[in-house]
N, CA, C and O atoms as a GROMACS GRO file, in nm:
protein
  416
    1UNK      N    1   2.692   1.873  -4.156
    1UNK     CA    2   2.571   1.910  -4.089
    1UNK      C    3   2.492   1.785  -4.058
    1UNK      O    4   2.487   1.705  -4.152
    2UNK      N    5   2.439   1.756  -3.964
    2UNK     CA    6   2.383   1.738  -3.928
    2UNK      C    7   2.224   1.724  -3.815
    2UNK      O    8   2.214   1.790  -3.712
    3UNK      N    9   2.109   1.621  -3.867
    3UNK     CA   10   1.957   1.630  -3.821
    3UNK      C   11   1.912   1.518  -3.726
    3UNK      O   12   1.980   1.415  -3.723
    4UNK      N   13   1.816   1.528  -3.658
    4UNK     CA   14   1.793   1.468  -3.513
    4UNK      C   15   1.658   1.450  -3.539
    4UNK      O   16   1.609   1.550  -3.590
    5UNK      N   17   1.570   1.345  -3.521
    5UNK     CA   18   1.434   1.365  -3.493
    5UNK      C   19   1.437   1.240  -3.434
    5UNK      O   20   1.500   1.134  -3.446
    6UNK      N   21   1.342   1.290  -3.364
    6UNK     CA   22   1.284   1.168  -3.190
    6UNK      C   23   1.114   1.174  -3.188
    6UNK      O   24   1.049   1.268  -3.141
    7UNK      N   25   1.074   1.085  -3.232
    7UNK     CA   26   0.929   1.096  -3.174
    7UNK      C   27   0.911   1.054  -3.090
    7UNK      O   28   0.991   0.996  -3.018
    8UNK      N   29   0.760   1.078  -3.068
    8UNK     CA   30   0.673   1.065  -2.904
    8UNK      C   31   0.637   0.917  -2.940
    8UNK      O   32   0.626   0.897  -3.061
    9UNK      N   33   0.614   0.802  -2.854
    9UNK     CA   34   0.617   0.699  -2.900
    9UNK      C   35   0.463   0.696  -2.844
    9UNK      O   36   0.401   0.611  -2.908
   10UNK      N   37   0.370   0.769  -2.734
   10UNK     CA   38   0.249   0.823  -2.681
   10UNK      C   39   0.201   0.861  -2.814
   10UNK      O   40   0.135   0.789  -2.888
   11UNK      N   41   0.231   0.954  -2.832
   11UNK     CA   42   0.159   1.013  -2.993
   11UNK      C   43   0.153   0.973  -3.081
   11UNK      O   44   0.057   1.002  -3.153
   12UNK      N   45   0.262   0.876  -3.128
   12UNK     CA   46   0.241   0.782  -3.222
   12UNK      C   47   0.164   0.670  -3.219
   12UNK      O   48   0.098   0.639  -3.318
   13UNK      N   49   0.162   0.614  -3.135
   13UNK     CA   50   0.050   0.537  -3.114
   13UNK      C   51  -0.113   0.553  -3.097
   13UNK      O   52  -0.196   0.463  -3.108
   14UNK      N   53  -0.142   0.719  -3.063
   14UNK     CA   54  -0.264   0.765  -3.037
   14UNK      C   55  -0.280   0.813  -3.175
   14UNK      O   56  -0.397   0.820  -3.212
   15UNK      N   57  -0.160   0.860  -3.287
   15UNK     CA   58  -0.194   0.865  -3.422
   15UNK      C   59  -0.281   0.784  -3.483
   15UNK      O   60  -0.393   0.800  -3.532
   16UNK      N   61  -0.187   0.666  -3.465
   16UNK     CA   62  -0.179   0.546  -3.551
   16UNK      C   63  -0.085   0.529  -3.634
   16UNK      O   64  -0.100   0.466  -3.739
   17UNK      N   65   0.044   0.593  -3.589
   17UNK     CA   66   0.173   0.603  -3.663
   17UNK      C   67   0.249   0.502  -3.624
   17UNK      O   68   0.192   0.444  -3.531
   18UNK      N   69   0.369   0.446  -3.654
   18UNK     CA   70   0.485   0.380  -3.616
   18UNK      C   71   0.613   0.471  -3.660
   18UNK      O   72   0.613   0.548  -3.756
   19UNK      N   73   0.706   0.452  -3.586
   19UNK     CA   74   0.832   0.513  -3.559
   19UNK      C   75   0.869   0.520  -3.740
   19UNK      O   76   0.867   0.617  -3.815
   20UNK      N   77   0.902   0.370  -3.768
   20UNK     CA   78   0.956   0.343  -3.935
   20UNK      C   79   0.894   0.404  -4.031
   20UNK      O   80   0.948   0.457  -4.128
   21UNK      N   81   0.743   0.397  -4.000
   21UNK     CA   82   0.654   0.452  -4.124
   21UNK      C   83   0.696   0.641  -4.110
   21UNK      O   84   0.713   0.697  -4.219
   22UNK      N   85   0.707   0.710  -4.010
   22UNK     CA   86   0.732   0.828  -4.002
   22UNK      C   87   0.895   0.874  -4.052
   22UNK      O   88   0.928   0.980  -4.106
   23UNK      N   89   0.983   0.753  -4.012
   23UNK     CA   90   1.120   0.796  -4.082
   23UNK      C   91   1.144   0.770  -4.212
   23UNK      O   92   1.237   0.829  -4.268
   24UNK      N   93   1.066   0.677  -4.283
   24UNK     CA   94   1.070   0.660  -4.389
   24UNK      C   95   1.016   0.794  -4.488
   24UNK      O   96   1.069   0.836  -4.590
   25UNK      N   97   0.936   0.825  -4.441
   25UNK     CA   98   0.907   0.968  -4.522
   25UNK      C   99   1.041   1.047  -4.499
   25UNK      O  100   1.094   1.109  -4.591
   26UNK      N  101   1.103   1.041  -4.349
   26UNK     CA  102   1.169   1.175  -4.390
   26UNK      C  103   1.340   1.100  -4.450
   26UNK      O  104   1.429   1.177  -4.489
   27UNK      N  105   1.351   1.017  -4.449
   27UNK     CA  106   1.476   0.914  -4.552
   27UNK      C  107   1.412   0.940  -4.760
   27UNK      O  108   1.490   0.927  -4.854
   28UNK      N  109   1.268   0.972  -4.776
   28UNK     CA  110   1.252   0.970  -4.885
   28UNK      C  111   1.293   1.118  -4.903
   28UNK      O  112   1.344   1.175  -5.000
   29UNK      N  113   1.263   1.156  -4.805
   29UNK     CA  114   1.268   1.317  -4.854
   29UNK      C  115   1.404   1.340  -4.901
   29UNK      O  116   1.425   1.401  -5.006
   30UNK      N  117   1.507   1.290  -4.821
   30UNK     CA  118   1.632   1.296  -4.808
   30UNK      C  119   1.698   1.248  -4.967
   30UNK      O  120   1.774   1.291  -5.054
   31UNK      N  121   1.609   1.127  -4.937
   31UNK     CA  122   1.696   1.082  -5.114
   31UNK      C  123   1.608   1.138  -5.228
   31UNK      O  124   1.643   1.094  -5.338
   32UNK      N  125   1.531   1.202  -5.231
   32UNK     CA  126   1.511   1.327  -5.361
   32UNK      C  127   1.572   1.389  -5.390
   32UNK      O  128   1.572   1.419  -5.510
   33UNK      N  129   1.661   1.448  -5.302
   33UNK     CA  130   1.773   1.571  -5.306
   33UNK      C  131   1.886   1.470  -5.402
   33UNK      O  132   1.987   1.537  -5.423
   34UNK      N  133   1.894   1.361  -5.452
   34UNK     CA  134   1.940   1.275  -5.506
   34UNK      C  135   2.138   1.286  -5.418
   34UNK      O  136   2.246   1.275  -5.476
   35UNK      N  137   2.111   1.310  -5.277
   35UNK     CA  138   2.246   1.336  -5.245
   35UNK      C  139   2.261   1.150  -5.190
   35UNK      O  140   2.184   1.064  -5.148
   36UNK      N  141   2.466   1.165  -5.233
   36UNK     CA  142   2.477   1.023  -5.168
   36UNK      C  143   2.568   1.066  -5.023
   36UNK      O  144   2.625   0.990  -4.945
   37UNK      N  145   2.560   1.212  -5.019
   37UNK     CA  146   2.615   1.220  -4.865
   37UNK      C  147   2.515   1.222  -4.736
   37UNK      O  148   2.569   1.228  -4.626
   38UNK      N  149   2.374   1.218  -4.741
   38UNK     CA  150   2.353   1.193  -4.624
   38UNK      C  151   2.278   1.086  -4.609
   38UNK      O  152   2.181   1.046  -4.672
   39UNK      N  153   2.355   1.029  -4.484
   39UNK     CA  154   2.299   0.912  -4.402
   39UNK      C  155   2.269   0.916  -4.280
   39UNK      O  156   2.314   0.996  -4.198
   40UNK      N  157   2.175   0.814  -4.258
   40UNK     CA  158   2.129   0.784  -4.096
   40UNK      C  159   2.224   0.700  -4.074
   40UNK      O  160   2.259   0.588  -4.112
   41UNK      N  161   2.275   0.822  -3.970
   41UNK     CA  162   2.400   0.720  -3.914
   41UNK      C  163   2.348   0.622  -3.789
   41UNK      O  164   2.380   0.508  -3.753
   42UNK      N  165   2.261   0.709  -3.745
   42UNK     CA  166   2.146   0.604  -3.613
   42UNK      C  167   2.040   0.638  -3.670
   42UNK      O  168   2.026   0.712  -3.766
   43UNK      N  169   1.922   0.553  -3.578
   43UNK     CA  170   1.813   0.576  -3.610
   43UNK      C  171   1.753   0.722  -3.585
   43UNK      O  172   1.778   0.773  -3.475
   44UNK      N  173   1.691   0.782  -3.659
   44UNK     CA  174   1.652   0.951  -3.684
   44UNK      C  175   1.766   1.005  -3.717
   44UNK      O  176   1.738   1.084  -3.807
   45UNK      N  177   1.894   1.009  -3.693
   45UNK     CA  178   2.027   1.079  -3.697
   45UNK      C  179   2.040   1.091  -3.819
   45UNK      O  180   2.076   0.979  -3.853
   46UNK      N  181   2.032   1.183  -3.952
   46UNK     CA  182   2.105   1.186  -4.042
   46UNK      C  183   2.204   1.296  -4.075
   46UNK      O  184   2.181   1.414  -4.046
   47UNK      N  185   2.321   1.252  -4.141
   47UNK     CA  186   2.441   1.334  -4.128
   47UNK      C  187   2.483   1.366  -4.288
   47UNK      O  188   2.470   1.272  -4.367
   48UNK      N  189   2.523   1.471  -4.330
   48UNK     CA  190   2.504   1.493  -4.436
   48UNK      C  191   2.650   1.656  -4.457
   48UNK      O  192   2.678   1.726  -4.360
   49UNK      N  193   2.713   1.680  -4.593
   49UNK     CA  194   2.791   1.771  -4.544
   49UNK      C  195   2.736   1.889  -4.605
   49UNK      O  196   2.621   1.894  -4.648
   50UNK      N  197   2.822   1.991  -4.608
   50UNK     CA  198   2.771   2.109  -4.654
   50UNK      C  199   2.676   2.162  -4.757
   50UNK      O  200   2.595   2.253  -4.740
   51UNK      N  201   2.695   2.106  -4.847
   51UNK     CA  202   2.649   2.070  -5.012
   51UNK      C  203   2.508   2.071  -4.992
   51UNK      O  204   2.436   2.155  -5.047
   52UNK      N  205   2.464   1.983  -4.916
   52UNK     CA  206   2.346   1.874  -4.870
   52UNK      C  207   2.242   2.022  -4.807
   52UNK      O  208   2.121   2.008  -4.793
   53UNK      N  209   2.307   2.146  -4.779
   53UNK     CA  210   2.204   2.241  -4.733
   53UNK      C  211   2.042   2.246  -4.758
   53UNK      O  212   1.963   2.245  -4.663
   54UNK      N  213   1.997   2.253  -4.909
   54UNK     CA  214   1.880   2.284  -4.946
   54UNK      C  215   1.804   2.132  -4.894
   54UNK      O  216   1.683   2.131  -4.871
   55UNK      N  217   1.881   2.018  -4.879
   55UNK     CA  218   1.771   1.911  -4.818
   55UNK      C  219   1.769   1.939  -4.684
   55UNK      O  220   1.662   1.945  -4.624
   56UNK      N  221   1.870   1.955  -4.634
   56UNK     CA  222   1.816   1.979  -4.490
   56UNK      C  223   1.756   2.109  -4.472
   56UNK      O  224   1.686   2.094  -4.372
   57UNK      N  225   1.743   2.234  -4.515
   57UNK     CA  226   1.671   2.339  -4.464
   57UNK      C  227   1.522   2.327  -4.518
   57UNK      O  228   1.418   2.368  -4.466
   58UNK      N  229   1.546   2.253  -4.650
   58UNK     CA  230   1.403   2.180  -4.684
   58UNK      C  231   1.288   2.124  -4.591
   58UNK      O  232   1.168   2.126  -4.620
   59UNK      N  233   1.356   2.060  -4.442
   59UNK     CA  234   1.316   1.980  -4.366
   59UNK      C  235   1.171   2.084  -4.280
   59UNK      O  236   1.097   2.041  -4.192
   60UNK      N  237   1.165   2.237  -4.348
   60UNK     CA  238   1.132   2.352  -4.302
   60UNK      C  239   0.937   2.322  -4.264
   60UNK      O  240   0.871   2.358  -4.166
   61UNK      N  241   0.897   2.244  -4.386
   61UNK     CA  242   0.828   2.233  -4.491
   61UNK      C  243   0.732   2.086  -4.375
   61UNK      O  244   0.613   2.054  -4.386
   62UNK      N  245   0.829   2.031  -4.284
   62UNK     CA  246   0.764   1.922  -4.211
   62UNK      C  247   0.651   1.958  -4.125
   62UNK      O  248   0.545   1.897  -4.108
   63UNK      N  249   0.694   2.070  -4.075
   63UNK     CA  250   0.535   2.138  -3.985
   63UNK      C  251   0.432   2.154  -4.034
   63UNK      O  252   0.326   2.127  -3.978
   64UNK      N  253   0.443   2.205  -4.155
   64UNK     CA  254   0.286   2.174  -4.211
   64UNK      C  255   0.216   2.067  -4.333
   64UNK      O  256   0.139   2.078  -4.428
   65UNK      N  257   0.292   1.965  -4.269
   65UNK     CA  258   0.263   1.821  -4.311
   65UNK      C  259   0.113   1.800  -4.247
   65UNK      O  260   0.072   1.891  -4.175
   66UNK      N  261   0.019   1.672  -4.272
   66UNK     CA  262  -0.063   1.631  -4.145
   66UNK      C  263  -0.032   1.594  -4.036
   66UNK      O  264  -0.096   1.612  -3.933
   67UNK      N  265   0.123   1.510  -4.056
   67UNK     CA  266   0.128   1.426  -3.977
   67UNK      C  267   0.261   1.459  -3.840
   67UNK      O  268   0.270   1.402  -3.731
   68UNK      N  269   0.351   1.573  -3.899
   68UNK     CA  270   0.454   1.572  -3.839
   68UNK      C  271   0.437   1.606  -3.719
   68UNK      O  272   0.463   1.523  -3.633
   69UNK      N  273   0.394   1.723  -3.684
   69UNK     CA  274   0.375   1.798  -3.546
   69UNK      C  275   0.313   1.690  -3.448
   69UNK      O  276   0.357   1.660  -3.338
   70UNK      N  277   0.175   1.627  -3.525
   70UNK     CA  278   0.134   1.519  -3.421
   70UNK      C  279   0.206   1.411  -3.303
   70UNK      O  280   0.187   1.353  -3.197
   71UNK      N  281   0.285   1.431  -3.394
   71UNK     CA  282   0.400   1.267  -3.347
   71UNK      C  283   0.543   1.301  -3.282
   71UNK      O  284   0.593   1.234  -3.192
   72UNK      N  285   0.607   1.423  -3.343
   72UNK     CA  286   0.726   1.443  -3.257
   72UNK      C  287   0.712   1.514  -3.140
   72UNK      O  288   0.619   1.568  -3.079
   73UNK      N  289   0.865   1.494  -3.122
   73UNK     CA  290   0.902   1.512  -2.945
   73UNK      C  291   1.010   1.589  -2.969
   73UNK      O  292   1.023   1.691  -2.901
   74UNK      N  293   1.103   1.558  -3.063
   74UNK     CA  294   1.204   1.678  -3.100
   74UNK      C  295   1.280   1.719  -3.195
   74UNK      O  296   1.313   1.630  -3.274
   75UNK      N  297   1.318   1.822  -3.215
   75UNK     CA  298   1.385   1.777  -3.380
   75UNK      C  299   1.512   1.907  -3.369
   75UNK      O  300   1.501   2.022  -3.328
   76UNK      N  301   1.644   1.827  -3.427
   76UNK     CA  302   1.746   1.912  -3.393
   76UNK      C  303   1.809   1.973  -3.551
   76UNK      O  304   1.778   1.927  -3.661
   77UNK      N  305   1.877   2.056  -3.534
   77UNK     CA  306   1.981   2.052  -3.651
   77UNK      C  307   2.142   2.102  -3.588
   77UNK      O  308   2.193   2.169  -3.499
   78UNK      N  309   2.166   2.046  -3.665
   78UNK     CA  310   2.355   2.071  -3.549
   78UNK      C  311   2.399   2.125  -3.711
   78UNK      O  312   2.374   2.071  -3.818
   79UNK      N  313   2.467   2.238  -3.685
   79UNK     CA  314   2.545   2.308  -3.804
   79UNK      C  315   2.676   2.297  -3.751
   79UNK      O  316   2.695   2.323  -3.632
   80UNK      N  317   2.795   2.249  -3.847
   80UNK     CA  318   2.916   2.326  -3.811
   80UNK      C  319   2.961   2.498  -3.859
   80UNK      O  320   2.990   2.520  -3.976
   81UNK      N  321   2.961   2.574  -3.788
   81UNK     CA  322   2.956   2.705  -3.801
   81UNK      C  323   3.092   2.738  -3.882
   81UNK      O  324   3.098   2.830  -3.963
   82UNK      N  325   3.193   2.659  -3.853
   82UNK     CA  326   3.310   2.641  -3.902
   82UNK      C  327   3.472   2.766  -3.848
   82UNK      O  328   3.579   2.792  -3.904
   83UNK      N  329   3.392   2.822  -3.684
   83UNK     CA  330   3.471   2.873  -3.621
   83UNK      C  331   3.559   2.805  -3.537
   83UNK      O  332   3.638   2.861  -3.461
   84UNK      N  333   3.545   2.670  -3.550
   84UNK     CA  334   3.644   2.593  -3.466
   84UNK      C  335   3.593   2.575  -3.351
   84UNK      O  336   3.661   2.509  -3.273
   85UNK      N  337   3.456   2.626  -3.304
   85UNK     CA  338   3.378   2.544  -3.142
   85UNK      C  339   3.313   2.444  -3.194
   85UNK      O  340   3.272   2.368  -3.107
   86UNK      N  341   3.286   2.414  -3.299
   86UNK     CA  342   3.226   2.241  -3.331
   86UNK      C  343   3.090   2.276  -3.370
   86UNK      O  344   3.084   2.372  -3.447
   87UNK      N  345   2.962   2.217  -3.330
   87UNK     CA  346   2.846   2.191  -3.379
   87UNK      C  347   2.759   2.270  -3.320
   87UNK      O  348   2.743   2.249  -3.200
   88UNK      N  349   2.675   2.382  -3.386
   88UNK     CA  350   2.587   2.464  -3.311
   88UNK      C  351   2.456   2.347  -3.316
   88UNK      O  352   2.450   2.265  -3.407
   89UNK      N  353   2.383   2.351  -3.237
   89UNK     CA  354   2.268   2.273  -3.203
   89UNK      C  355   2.126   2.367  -3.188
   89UNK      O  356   2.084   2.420  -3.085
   90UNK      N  357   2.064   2.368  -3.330
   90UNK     CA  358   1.975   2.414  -3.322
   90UNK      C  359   1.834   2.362  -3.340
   90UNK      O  360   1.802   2.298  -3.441
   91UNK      N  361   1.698   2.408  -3.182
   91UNK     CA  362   1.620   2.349  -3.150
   91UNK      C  363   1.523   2.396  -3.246
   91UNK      O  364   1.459   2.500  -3.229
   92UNK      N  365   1.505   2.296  -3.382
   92UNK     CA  366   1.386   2.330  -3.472
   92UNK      C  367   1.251   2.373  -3.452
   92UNK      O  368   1.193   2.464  -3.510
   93UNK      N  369   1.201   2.282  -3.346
   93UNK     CA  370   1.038   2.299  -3.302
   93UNK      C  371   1.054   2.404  -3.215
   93UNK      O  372   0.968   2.490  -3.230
   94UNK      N  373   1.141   2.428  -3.122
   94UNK     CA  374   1.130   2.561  -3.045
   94UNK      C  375   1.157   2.676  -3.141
   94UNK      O  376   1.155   2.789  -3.093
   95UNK      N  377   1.182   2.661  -3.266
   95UNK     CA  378   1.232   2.788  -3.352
   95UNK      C  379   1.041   2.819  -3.459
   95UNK      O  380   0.983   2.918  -3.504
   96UNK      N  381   1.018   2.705  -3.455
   96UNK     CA  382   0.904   2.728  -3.551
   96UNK      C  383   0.817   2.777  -3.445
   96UNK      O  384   0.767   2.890  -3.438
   97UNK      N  385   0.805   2.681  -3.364
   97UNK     CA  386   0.637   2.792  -3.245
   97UNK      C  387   0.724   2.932  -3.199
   97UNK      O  388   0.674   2.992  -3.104
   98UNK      N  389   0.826   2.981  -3.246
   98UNK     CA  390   0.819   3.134  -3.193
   98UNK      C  391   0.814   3.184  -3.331
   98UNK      O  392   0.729   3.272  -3.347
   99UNK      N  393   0.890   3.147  -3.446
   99UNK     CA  394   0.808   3.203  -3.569
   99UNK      C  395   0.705   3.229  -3.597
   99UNK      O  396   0.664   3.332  -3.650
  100UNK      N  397   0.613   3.079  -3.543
  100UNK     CA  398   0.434   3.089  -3.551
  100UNK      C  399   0.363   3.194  -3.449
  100UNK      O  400   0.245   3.229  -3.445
  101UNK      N  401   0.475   3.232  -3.366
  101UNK     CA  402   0.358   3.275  -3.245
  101UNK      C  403   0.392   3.438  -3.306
  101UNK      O  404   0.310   3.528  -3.286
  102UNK      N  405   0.490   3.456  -3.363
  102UNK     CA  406   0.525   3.626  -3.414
  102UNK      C  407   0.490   3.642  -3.536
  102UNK      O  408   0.532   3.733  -3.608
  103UNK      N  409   0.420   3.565  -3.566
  103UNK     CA  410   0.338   3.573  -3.734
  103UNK      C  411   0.192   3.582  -3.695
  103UNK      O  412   0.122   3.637  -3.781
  104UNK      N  413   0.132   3.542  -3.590
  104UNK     CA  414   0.012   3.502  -3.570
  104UNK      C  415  -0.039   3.646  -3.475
  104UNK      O  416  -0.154   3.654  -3.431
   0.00000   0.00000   0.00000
């Protein structure tokens, strides 16, 4: 499995954020889960295998940070479903504002 996040480099700067200071939180988050399978394989990209679930669905928990929503632009999760079509690609922030908007 693998996670995607891209920030707004506009928003970050109208924060007062930087790109590093924002991935570094989510690389700490990552190594709490005390896993040694996931890595940033690129920058934002981290890849991680099955096991690794509860850190990445953990990642749930970023929207109602102060800081997260401010600054990104997108955030993915690619599952292997394990039917043999490869990587489902699922759009996190488009999944939370329709959660938020059917809760609200």
């Amino acid at each position: 499995m693998k996670m995607e996040f891209i920030f707004d480099k506009v928003k970050l700067a109208k924060e007062g954020y930087d790109e590093e200071q924002c991935l570094n939180l989510i690389r700490y988050h990552f190594k709490k889960y005390n896993s040694n399978t996931i890595k940033e394989t690129r920058k934002g990209f981290f890849e991680g295998t099955d096991s690794d679930w509860n850190a990445f669905g953990s990642t749930a928990k970023f929207p109602y940070t102060n800081w997260f929503l401010k600054v990104i632009k997108e955030w993915y999760w690619y599952i292997d479903e394990g039917d043999g079509l490869g990587m489902q690609k699922e759009d996190c922030l488009r999944s939370y504002y329709e959660v938020k908007k059917v809760n609200s």
